[in-house]
N, C-alpha and C positions, 0 to 999 in steps of 0.2 A: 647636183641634179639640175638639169635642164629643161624648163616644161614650156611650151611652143601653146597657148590658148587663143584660139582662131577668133576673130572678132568682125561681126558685119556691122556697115554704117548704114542705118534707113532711112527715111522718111519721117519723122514725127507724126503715128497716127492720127496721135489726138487732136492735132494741127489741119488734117485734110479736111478738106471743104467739097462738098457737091456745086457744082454749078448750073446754071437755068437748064442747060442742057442734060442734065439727072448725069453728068460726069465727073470723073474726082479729077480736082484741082491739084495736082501737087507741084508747079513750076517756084512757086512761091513758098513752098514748107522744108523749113530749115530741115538740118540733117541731123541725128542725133545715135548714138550704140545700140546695136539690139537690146533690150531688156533681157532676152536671158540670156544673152552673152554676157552680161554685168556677171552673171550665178559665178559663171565659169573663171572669171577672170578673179572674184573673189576668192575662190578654192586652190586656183592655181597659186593668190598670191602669198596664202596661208600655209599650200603645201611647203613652196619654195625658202618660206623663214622658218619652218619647223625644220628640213632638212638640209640648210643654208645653201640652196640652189639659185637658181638664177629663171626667173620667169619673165618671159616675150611675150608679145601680143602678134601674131600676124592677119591683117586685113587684106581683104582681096577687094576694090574696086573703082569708080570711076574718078576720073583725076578733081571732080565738081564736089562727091563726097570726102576725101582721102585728103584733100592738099589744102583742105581750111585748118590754120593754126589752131582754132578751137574747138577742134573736133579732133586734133591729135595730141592738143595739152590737157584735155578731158580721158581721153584714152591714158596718158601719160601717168596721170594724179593717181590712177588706181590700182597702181601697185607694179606694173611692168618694168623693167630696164630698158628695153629697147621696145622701139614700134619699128616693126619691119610692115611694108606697103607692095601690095601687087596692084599695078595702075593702069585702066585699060579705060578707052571709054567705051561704054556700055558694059563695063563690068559687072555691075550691081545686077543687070539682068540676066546672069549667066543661071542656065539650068542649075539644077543643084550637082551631076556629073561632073561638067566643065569648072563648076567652082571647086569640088573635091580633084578632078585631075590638075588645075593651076596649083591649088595648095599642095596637094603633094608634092610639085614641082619642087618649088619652095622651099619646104621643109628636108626634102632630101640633100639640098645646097646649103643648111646651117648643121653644121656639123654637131654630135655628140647630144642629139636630142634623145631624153629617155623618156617624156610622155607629153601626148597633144594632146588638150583640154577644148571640146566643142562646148556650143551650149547645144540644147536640146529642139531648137528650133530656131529657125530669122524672126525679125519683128514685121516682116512683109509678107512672105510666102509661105510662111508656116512649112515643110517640107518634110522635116526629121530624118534628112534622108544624107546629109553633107557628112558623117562623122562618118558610119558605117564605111560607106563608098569610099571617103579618105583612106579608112584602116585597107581596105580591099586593095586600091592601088602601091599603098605604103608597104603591104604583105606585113603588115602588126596584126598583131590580135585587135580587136576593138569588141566596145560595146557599148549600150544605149541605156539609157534613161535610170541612170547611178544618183544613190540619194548617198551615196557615204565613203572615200578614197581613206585605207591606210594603208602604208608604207611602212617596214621597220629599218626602223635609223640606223639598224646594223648588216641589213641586205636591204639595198634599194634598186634590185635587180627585180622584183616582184610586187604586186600591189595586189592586196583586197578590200575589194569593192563590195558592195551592197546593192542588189537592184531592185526595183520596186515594181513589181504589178499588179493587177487590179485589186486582187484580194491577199496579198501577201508578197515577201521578199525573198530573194536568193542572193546567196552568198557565193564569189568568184575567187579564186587567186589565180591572176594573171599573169607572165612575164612581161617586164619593160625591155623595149618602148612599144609602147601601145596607144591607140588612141582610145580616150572615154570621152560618152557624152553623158555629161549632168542635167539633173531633172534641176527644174528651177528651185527644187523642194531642199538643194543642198546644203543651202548656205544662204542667210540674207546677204544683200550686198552692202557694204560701207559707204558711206555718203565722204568723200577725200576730206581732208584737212587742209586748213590755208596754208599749211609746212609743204604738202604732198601736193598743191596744185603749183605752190613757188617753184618748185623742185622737177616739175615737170617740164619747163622749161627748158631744164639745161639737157635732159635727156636725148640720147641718139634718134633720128629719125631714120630709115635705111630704104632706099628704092630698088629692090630687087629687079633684076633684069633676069625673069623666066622663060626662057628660049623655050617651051613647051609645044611638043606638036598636038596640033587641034585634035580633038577623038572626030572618028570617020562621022555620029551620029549623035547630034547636040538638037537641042529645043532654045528658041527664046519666046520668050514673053513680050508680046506685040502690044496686048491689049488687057486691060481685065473692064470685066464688066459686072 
């Protein structure tokens, strides 16, 4: 089994600072994983050794986030085989569209994937909208905000999921490959091991070249206020 978990590099919230001017400071605030992309990456990495698959991490963004060693030997420690890199500048500010149409790029050029793992939102833009739109371009089934992935170890061509809302849960069985997004509620995440941070070292790093043609009708983020 092959599982592709999408992962964004943000800003360190808790690091921004307002300035005299009532504006947020972020030229100075290191870079760090989404938080609930940690869920994601956790689920995927537990799927993969239950069903002795192989789980990826792919990130999409600017070459200032993406090509600091310690922000890809951090990504590394937590359980991935490979880190594949979509490297653009001004990537991190891609609508959430143009980031779901690059990742599908992407993911349709690594062969024999049978499920992509979103988290459930960025640590920036909040959007919850990146996994859907992936599955849409991908033509998989997808779906949103999963508190619980099983797989049976003797057809790993389907998955039943559990989804949660407000007052209660549904239960799915889906065909693979599909994309799901995880509620942060899935799984805590693992703090690595000093084995698992050594070892992340030596792991592949991969720079995708996605010849992607632009969608006709993109947004970027200029400003927030």
């Amino acid at each position: 089994m092959k599982i592709i978990t999408c992962c964004k590099v943000v800003r360190d919230d808790e690091l921004i600072k307002v300035n005299e001017k009532q504006e947020l400071n972020i030229e100075e605030v290191p870079w760090k994983i989404s938080s609930y992309d940690l869920n994601a990456m956790e689920i995927g990495k537990k799927l993969a050794e239950k069903h002795a698959g192989n789980m990826q991490v792919l990130s999409l963004g600017s070459p200032e986030a993406l090509n600091e060693t310690k922000i890809q030997k951090d990504i590394l420690s937590r359980g991935p085989a490979e880190l594949n890199l979509i490297v653009g500048e001004g990537y991190e500010q891609l609508d959430s569209l143009s980031a779901a149409w690059n990742l599908a790029q992407a993911i349709q050029s690594l062969e024999g994937v049978d499920l992509v793992l979103c988290g459930v939102g960025s640590g920036d833009f909040y959007n919850q909208t990146v996994g859907i739109q992936l599955g849409t371009f991908l033509n998989w089934p997808s779906i949103d905000n999963v508190v619980d992935i099983e797989i049976d170890e003797t057809n790993t061509s389907k998955a039943t999921v559990r989804r949660a809302l407000e007052d209660s849960t549904e239960t799915y069985e889906i065909p693979l490959p599909a994309v799901i997004t995880v509620s942060s509620e899935i799984i805590e995440p693992s703090v690595p091991t000093m084995k698992e941070i050594m070892r992340a070292g030596r792991k592949p790093v991969n720079l995708l070249d996605v010849a992607a043609e632009p969608l006709e009708q993109t947004t970027e983020v200029v400003e927030i206020v």
